[in-house]
Backbone bond lengths (Angstrom), bond angles and torsions (degrees), N, CA, C in turn:
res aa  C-N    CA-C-N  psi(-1)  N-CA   C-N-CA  omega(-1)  CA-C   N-CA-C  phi
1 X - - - 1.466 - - 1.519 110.16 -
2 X 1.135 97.43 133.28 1.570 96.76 158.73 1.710 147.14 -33.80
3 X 1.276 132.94 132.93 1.366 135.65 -169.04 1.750 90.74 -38.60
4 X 1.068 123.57 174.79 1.423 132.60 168.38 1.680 102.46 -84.03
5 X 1.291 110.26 -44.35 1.680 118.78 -148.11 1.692 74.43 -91.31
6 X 1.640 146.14 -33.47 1.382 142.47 -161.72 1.627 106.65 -66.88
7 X 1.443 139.86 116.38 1.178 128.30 155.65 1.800 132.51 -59.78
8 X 1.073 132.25 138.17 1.252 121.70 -172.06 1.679 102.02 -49.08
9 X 1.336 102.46 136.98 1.716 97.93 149.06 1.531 132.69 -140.21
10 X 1.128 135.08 169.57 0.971 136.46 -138.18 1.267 92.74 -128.93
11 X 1.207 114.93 140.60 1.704 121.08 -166.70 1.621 113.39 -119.78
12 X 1.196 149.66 73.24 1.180 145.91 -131.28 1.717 113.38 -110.23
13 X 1.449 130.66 101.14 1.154 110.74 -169.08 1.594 121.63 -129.77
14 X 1.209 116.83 102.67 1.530 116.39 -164.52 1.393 105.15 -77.13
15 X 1.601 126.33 128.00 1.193 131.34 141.74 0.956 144.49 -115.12
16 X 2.064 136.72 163.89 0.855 115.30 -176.42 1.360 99.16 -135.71
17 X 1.648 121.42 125.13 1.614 109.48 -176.35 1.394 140.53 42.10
18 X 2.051 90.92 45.41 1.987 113.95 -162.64 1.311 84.04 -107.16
19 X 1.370 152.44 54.08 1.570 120.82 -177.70 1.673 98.70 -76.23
20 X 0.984 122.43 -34.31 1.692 109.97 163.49 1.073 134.51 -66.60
21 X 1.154 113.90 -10.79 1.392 115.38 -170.72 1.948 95.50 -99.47
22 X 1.265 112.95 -30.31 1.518 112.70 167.00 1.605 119.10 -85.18
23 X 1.467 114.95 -3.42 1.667 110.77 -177.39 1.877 81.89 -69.29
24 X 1.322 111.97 -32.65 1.765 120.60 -134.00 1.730 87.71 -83.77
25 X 1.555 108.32 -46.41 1.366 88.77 -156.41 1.619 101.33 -130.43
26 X 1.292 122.48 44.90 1.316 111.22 -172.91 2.214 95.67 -101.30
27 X 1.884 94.19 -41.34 1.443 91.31 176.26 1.501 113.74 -58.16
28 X 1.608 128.67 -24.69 1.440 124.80 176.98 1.452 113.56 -39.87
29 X 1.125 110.76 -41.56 1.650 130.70 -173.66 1.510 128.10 -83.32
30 X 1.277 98.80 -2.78 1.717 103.92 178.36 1.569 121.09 -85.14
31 X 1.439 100.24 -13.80 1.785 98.72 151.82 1.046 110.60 -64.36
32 X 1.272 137.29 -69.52 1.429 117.77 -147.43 1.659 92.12 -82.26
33 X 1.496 145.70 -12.69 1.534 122.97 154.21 1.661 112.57 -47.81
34 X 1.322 116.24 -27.96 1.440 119.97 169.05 1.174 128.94 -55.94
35 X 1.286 111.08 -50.28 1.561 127.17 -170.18 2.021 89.99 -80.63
36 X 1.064 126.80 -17.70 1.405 119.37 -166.61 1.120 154.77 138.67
37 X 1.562 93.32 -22.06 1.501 126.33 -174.83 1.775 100.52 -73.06
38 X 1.316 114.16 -179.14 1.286 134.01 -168.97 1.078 111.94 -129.40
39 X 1.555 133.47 147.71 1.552 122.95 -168.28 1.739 102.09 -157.67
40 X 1.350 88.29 105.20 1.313 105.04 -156.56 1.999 117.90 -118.72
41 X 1.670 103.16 80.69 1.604 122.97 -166.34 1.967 107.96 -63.36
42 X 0.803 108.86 117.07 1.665 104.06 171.05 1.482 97.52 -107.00
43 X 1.194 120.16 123.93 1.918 132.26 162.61 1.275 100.26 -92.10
44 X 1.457 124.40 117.76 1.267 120.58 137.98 1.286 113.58 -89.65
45 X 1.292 152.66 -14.66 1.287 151.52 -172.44 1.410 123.61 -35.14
46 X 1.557 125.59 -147.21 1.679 119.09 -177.26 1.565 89.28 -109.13
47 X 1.018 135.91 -25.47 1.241 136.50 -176.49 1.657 122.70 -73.24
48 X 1.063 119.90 -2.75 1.705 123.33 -167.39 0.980 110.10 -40.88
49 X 1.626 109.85 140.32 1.270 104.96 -179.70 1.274 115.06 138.06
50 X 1.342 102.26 -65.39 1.708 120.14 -127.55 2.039 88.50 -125.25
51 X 1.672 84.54 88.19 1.489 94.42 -166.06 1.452 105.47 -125.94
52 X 1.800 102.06 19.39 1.575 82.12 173.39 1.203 118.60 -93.40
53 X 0.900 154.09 53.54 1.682 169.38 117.91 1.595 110.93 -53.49
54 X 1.341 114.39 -34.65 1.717 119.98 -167.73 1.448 101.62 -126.30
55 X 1.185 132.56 -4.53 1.839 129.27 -177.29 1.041 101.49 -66.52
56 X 1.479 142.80 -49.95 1.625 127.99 162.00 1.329 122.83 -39.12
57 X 1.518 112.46 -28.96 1.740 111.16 174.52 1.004 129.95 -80.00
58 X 1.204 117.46 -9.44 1.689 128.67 -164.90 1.574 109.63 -110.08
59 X 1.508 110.55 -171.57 1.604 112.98 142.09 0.966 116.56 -126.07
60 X 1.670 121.86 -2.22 1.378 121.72 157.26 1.506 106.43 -172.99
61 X 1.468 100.05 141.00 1.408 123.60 -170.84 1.657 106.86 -110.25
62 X 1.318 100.15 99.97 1.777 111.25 164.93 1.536 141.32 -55.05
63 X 1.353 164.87 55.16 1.398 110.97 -171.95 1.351 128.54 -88.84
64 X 0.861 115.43 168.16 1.928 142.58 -154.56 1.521 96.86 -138.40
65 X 1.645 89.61 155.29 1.485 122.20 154.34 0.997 93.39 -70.86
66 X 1.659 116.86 135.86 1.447 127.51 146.67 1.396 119.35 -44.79
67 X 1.768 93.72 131.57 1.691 101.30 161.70 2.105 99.06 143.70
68 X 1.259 108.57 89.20 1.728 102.71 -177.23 1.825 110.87 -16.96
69 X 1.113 109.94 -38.88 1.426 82.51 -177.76 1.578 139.23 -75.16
70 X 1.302 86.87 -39.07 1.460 92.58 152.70 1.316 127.15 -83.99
71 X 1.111 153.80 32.41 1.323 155.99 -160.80 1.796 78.04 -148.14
72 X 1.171 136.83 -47.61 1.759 120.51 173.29 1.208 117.21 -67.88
73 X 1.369 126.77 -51.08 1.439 132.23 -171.48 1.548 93.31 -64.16
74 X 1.698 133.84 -47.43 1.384 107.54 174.54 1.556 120.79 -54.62
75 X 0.905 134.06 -53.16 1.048 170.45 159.98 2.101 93.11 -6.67
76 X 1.553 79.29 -74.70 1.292 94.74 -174.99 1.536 113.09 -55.13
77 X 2.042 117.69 -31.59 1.646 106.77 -169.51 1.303 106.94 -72.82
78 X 1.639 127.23 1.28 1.342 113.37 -166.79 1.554 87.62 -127.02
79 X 1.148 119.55 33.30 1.647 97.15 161.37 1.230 107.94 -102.52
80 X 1.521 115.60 163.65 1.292 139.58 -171.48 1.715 117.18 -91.72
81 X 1.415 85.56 -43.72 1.601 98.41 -178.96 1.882 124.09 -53.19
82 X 1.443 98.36 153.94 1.892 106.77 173.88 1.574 106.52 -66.51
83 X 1.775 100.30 -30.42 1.820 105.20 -166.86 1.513 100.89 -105.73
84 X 0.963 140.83 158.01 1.556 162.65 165.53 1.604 97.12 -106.70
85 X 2.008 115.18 111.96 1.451 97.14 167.47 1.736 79.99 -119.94
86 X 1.347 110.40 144.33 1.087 115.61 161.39 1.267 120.42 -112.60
87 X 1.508 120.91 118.54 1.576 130.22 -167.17 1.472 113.76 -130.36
88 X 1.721 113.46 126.82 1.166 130.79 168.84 1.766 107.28 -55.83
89 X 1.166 109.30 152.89 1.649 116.33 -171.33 1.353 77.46 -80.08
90 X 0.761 149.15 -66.27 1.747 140.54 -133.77 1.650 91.07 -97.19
91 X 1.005 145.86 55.88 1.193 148.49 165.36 1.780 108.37 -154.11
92 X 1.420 82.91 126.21 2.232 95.45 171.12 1.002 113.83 -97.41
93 X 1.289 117.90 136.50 1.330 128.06 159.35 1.854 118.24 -64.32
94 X 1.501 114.59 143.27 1.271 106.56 177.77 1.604 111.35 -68.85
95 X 1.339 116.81 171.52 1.344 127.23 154.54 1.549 113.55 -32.04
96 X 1.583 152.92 127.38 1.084 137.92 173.49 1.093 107.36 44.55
97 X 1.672 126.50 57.44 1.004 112.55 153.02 1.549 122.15 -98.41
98 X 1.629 136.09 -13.54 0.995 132.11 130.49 1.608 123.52 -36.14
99 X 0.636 107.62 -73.16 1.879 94.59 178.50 1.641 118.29 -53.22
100 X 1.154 120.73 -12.69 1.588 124.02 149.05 1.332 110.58 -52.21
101 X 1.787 123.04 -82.99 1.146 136.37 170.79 2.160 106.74 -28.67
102 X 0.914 107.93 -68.70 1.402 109.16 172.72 1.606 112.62 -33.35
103 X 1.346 108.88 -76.16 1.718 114.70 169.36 1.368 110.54 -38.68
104 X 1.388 140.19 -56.40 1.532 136.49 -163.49 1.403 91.83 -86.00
105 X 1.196 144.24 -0.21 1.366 134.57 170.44 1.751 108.51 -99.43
106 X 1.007 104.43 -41.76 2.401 119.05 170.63 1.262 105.62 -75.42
107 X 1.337 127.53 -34.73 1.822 116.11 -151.81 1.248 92.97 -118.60
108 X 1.817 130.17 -34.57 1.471 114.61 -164.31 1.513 112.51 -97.72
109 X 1.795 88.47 -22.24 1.836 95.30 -172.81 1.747 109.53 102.25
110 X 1.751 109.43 -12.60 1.342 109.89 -167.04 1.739 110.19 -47.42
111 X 1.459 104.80 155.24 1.629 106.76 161.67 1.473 123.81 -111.07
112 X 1.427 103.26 -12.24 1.630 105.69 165.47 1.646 96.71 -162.96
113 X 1.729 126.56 -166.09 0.761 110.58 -140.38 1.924 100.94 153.07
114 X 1.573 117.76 160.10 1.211 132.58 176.31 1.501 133.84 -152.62
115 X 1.071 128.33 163.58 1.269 119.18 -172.78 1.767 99.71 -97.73
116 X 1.342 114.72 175.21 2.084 122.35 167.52 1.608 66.51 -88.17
117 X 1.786 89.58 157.55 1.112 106.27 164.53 2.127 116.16 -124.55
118 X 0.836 103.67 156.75 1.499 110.76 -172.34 1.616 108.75 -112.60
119 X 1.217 133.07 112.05 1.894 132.85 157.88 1.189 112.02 -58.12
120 X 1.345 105.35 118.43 1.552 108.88 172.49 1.861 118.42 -46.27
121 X 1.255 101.25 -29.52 1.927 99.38 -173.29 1.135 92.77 -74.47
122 X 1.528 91.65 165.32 1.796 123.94 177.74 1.308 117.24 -88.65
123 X 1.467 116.06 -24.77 1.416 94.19 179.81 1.000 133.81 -57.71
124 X 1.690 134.96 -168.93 1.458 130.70 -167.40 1.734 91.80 -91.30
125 X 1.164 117.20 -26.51 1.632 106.04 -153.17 1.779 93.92 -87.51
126 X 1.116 134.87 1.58 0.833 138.38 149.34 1.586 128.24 -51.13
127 X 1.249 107.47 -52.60 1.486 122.13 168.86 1.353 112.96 -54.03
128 X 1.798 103.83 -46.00 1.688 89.47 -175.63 1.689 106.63 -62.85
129 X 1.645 109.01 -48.74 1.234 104.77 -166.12 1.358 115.06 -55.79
130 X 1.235 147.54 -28.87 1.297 146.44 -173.42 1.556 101.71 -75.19
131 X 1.218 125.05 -47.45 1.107 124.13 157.44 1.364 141.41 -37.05
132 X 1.166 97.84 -39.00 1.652 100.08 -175.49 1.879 98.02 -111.09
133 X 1.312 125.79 14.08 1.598 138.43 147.23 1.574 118.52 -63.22
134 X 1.326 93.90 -69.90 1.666 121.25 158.82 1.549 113.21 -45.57
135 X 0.959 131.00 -45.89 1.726 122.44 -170.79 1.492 89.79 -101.30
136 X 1.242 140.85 -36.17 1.653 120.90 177.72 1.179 101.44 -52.17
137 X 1.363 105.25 -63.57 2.022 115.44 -166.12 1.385 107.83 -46.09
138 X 1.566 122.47 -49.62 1.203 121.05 164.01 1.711 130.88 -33.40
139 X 1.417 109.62 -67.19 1.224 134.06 173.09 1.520 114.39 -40.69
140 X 1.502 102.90 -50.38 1.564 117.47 -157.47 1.965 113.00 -108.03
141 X 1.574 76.62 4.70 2.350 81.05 -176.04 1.463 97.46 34.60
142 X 1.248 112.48 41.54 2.179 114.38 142.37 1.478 102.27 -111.90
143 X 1.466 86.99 140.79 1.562 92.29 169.27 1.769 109.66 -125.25
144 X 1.342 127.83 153.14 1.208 124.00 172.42 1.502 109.58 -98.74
145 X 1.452 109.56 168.07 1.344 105.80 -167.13 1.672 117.73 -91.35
146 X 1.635 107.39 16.87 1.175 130.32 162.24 1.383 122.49 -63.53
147 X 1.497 87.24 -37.92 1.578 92.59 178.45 1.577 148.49 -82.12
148 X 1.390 84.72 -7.03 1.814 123.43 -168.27 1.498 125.21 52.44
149 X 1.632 80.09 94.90 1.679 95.97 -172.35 1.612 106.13 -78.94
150 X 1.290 105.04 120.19 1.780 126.06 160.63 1.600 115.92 -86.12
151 X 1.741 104.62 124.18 1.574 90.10 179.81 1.662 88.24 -128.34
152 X 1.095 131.42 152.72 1.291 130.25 144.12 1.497 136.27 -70.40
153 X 1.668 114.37 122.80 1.442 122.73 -96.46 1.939 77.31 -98.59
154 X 1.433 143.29 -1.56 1.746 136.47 159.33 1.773 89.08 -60.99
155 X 1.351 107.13 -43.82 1.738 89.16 -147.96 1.768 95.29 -80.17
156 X 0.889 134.61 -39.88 1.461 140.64 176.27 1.690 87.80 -57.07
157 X 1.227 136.97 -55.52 1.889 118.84 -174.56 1.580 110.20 -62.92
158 X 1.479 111.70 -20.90 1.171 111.24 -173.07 1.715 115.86 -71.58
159 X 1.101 107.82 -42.76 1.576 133.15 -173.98 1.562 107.55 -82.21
160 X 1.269 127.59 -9.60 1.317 133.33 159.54 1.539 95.77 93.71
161 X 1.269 140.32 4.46 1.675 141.11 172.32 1.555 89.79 92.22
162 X 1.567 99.41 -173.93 1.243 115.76 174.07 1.561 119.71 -49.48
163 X 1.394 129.28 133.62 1.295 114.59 170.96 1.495 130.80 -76.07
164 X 1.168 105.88 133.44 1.540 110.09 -176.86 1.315 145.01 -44.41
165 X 1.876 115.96 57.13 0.737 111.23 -154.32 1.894 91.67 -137.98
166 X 1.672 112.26 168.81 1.326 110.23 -160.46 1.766 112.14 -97.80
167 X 1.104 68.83 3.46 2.252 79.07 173.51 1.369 105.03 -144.83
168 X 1.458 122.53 -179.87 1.739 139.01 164.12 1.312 91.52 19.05
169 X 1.179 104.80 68.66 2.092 112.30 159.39 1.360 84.81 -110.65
170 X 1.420 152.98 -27.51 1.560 126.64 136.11 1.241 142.83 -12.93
171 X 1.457 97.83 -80.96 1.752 106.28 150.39 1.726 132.35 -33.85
172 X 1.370 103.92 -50.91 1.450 112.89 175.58 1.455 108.04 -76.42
173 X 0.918 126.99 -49.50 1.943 112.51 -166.58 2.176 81.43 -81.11
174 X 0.832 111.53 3.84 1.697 103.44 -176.05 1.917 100.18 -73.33
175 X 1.259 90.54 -50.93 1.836 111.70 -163.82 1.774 91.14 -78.15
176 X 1.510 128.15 -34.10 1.120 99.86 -172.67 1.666 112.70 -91.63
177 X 1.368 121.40 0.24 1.237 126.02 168.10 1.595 106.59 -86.38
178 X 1.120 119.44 -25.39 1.633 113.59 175.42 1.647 126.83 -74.34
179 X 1.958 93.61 -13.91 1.176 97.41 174.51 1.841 112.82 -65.79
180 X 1.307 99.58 -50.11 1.406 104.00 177.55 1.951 142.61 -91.46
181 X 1.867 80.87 -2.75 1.779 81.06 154.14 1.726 99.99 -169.45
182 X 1.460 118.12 149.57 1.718 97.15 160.26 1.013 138.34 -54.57
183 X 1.261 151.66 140.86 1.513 149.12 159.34 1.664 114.93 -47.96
184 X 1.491 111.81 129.06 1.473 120.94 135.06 1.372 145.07 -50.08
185 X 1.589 102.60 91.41 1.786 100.17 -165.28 1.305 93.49 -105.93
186 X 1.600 94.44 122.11 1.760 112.59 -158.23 1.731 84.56 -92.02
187 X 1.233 125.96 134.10 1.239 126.07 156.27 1.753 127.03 -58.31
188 X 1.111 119.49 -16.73 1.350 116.32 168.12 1.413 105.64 -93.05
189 X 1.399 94.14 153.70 1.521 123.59 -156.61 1.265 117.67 -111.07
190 X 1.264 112.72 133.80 1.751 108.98 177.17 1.425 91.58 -104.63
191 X 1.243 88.62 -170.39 1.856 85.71 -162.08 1.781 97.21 -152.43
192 X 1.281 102.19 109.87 1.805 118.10 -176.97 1.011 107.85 -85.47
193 X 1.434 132.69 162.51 1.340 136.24 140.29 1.805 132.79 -40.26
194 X 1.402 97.23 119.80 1.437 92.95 161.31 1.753 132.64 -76.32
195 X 1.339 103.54 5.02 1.544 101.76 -171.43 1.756 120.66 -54.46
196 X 0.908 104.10 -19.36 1.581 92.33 162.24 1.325 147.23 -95.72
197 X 1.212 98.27 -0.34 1.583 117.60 177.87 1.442 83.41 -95.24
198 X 1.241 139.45 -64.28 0.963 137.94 -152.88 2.119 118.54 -77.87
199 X 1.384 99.00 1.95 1.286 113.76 -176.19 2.032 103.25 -106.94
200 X 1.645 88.74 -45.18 1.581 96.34 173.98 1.426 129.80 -99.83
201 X 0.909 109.82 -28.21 1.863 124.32 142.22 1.832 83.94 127.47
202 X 1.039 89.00 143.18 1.786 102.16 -176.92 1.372 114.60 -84.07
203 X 1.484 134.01 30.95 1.465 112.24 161.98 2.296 59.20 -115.15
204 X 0.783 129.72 -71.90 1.573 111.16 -135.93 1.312 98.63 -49.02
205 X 1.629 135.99 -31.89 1.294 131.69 171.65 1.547 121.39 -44.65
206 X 1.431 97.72 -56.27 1.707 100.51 -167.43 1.705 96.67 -70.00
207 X 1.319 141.00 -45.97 1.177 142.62 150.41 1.658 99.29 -14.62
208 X 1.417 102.25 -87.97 1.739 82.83 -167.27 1.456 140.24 -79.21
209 X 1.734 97.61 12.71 1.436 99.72 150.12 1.500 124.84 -75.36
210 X 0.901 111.13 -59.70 1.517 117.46 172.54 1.146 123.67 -38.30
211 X 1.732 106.24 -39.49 1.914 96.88 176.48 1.665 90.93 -80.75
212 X 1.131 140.84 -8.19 1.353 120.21 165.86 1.364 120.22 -47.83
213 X 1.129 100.03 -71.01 2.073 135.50 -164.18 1.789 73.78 -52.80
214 X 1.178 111.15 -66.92 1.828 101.79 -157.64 1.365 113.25 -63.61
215 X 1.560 135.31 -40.27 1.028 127.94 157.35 1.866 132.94 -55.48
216 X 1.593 97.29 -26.71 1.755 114.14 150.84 1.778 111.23 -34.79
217 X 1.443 80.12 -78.28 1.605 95.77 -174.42 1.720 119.59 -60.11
218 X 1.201 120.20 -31.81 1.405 119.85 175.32 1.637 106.15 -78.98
219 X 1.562 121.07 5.64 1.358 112.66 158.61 2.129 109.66 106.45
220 X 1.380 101.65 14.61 1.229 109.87 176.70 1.194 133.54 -73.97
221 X 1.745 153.66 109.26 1.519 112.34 -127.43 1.889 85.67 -91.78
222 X 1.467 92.52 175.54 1.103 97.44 169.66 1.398 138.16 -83.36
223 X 1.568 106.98 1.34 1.860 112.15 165.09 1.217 102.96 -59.69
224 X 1.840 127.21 -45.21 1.139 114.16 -164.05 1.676 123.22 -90.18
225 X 1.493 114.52 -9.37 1.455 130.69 134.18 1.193 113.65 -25.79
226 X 1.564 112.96 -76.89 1.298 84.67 -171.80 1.121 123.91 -103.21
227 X 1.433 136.05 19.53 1.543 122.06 146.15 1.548 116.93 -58.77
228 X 1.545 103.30 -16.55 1.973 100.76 174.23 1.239 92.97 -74.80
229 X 0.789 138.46 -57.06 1.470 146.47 -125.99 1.878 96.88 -93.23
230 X 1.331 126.10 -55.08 1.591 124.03 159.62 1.701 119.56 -53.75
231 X 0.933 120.13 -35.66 1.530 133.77 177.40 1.816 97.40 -54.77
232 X 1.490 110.30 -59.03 1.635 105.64 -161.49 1.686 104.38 -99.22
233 X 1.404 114.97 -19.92 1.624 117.29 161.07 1.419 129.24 -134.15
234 X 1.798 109.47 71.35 1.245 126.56 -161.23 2.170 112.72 -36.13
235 X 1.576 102.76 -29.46 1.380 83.74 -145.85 1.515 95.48 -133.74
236 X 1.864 109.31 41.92 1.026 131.31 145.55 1.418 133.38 -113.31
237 X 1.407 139.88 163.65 1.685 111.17 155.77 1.661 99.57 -135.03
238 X 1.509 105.74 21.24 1.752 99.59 169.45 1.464 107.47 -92.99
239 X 1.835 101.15 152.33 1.222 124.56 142.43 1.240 129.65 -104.20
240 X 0.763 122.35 137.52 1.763 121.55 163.69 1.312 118.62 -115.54
């Protein structure tokens, strides 16, 4: 059972065609199914369905239409939990990083909120980039979904979930939660995969995030985002 002072939370993780990436990290997570929490997989992939390989890992296995947003908002109508964490498969949670989220939800009053995030690679340019993720998000109360955004799960029903859209539904449920409170930027770090910087080379990556976010912001919709964005990195659909 859960800490007394710990609120339930809800662990939310959309994939699409990760069965490695869940052999790797679905047992990481069966402590905190111990302690109480809920762990709740949505597949949109080509495979739906066909989850008995991982139904011991979970507490419930979804499928969805492809596309993170909808694969969270399902995700999200069947959770149980007070907290909404939404987590990329290829991203760890720190040590106690639930009981962070718990504390900034009891001690600060927060209603949603994010972790710094850490790149799994070693190189140096890694450091900058995580760095300058972390101090935008800071600066700008956006968070990416790298970082594992926690909302508490009235105010996420209130706002209708992520909006239905096929890219930066980060960005967007980011700005509409900032309307109504600041974010918690938890200093501990989960720590994502670098495979795409490191597959597409990280100045052309961080390059074509940025002309994303800026063409975002100058009013570009996001269908046509992400046909840029699948065209030059077929077998991702994050930004950061």
């Amino acid at each position: 059972m859960p800490n007394i002072s710990m609120k339930k939370i809800s662990i939310i993780i959309p994939v699409y065609n990760e069965a490695v990436a869940l052999r790797q990290n679905l047992p990481l997570l069966q402590k905190l199914r111990a302690d109480g929490h809920e762990l709740i997989v949505v597949d949109g992939g080509q495979h739906r369905g066909d989850n008995a390989e991982f139904a011991h890992w979970v507490d419930h296995w979804l499928s969805s239409a492809p596309g993170r947003a909808k694969q969270m908002n399902a995700g999200a109508g069947l959770a149980s939990g007070e907290i909404l964490l939404f987590l990329h498969i290829d991203t760890l949670l720190p040590d106690e990083g639930l009981a962070g989220i718990a504390e900034a939800f009891q001690r600060l009053g927060s209603v949603w909120g994010r972790f710094d995030v850490r790149l799994s690679g070693q190189r140096r340019a890694f450091r900058v980039i995580e760095f300058m993720i972390n101090l935008r998000s800071r600066v700008s109360g956006v968070a990416t979904g790298d970082q594992g955004i926690f909302i508490r799960r009235s105010l996420f029903k209130q706002l209708g979930g992520f909006p239905d859209i096929p890219l930066m539904e980060d960005v967007a449920i980011s700005k509409l939660l900032r309307s109504r409170a600041s974010p918690v930027c938890l200093r501990a770090k989960v720590t994502t995969s670098s495979r795409r910087w490191e597959k597409h080379g990280v100045l052309k990556t961080v390059f074509l995030m940025w002309k994303i976010r800026a063409l975002y912001f100058f009013g570009v919709s996001p269908s046509t985002l992400h046909g840029m964005y699948a065209n030059k990195a077929p077998q991702s659909n994050k930004v950061a």
